[in-house]
C-alpha positions in Angstrom: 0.2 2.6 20.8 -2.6 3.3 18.4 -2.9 2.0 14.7 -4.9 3.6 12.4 -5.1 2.1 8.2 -6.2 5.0 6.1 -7.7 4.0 2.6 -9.2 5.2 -0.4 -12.8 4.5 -1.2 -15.0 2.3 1.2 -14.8 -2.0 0.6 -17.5 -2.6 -1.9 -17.9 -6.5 -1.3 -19.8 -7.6 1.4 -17.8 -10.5 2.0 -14.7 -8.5 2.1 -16.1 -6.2 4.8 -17.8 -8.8 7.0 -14.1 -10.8 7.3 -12.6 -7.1 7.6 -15.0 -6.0 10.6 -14.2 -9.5 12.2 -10.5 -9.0 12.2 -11.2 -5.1 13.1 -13.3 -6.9 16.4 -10.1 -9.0 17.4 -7.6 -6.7 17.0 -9.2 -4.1 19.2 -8.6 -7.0 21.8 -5.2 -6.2 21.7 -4.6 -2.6 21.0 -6.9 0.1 19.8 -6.9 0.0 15.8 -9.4 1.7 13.3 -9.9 2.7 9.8 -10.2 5.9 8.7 -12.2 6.1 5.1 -11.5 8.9 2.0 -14.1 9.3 0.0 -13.2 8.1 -3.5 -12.4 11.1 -5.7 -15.0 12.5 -7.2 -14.8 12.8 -11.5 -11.8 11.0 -11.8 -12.5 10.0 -15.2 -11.9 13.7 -16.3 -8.6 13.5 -14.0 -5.3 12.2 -15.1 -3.7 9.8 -13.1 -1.6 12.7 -11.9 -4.5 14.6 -10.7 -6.2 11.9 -9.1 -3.2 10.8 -7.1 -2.1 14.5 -6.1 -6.1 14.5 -5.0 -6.1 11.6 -2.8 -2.8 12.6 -1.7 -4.0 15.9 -0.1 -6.7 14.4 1.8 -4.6 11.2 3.4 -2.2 14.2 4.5 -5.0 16.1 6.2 -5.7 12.7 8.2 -1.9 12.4 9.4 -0.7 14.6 12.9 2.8 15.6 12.7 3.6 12.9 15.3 2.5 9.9 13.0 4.6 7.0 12.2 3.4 6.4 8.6 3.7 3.3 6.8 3.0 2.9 3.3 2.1 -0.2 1.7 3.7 -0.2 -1.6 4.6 -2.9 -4.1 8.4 -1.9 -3.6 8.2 -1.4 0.3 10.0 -3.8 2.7 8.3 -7.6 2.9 8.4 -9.5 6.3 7.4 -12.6 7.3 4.4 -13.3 9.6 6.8 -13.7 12.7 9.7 -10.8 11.5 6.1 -8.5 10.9 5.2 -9.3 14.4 8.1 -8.4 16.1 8.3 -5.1 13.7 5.1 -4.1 15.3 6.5 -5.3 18.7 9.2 -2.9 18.8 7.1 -0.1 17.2 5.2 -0.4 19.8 8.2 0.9 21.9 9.0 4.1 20.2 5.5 4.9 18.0 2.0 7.0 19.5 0.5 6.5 16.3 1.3 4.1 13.8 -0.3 5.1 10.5 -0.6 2.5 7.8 -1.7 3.7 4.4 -3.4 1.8 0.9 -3.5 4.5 -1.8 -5.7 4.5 -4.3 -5.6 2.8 -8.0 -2.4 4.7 -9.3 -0.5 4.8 -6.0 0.7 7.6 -3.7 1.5 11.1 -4.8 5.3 12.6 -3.9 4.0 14.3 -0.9 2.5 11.0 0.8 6.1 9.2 -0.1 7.8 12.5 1.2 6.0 12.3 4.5 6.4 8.4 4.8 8.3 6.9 7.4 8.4 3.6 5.9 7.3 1.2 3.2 6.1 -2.2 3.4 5.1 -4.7 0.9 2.6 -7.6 2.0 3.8 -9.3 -1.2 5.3 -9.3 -4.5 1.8 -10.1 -5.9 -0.3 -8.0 -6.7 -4.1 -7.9 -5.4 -7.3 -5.8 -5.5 -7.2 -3.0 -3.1 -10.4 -4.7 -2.0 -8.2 -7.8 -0.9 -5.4 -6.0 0.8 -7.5 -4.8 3.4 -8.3 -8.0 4.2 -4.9 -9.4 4.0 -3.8 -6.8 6.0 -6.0 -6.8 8.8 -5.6 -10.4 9.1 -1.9 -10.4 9.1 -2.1 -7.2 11.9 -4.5 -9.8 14.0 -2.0 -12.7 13.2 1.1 -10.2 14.8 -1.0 -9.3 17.6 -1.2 -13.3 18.6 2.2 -14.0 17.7 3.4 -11.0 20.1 1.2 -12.5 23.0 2.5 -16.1 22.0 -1.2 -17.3 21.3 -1.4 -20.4 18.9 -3.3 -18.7 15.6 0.1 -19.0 14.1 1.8 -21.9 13.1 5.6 -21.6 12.3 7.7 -24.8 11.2 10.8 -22.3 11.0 11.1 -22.3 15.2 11.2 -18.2 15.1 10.9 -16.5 18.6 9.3 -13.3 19.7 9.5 -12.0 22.8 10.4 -15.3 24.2 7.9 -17.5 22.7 8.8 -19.8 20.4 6.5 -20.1 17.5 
């Protein structure tokens, strides 16, 4: 299985993209993963939010094959624990080609993205920069990726088991 994370606008902080590129680096140890960029949309201020989302909207749709699995991350989308996200992924794995994870841009996702979503998931009730989800995320994709093999990055006083390994 493949993962791709589509996102709007490229990661303006240096720090954030240096810690992003590093998780990218490990993951690919484990399965092939990459980001795929959209350009931020050009005059948005003169756009409604309406606009701007059905803009960005059209342009994550034209990155998605009809085979996709597509995963929203969205404020009211399912939230997991490190270990439960892990073995989500793990049985992905089983039934997914593609597994398509998407951040939309400031205002969301346009009807259409949510229409041709599979699922949504939450990374936590907080909210944080679009800048720092991308972080969070791809550490918490490296983080399932060890917890899958049984590799000790995680630490989990609850006793949780995936795929035979207790964690």
């Amino acid at each position: 299985m493949k993962i791709t994370l589509i996102l709007i606008g490229k990661t303006d902080s240096k720090m954030y993209q240096a810690a992003i590129d590093d998780y990218v680096s490990r993951i690919n140890h484990y399965l092939p993963f990459d980001i795929q960029v959209i350009p931020d949309v050009k005059n948005s201020k003169n756009l409604s939010e309406q606009q701007q989302k059905q803009k960005e909207g059209e342009a994550i749709l034209r990155l998605l094959s009809p085979s996709d699995t597509v995963i929203l991350l969205d404020e009211r989308g399912k939230e997991f624990r490190s270990v439960e996200y892990a073995a989500w992924i793990e049985k992905k794995q089983q039934t997914a080609k593609r597994l398509t994870f998407v951040i939309g841009g400031p205002y969301g996702f346009a009807k259409e993205v949510y229409d041709r979503a599979n699922e949504k998931i939450s990374l936590s009730k907080m909210t944080f920069s679009h800048q720092m989800v991308r972080l969070i995320f791809t550490e918490q994709l490296y983080r399932a990726c060890t917890i899958i093999k049984g590799e000790p990055y995680h630490h989990d006083s609850l006793g949780f088991k995936v795929k035979g390994f207790k964690v």
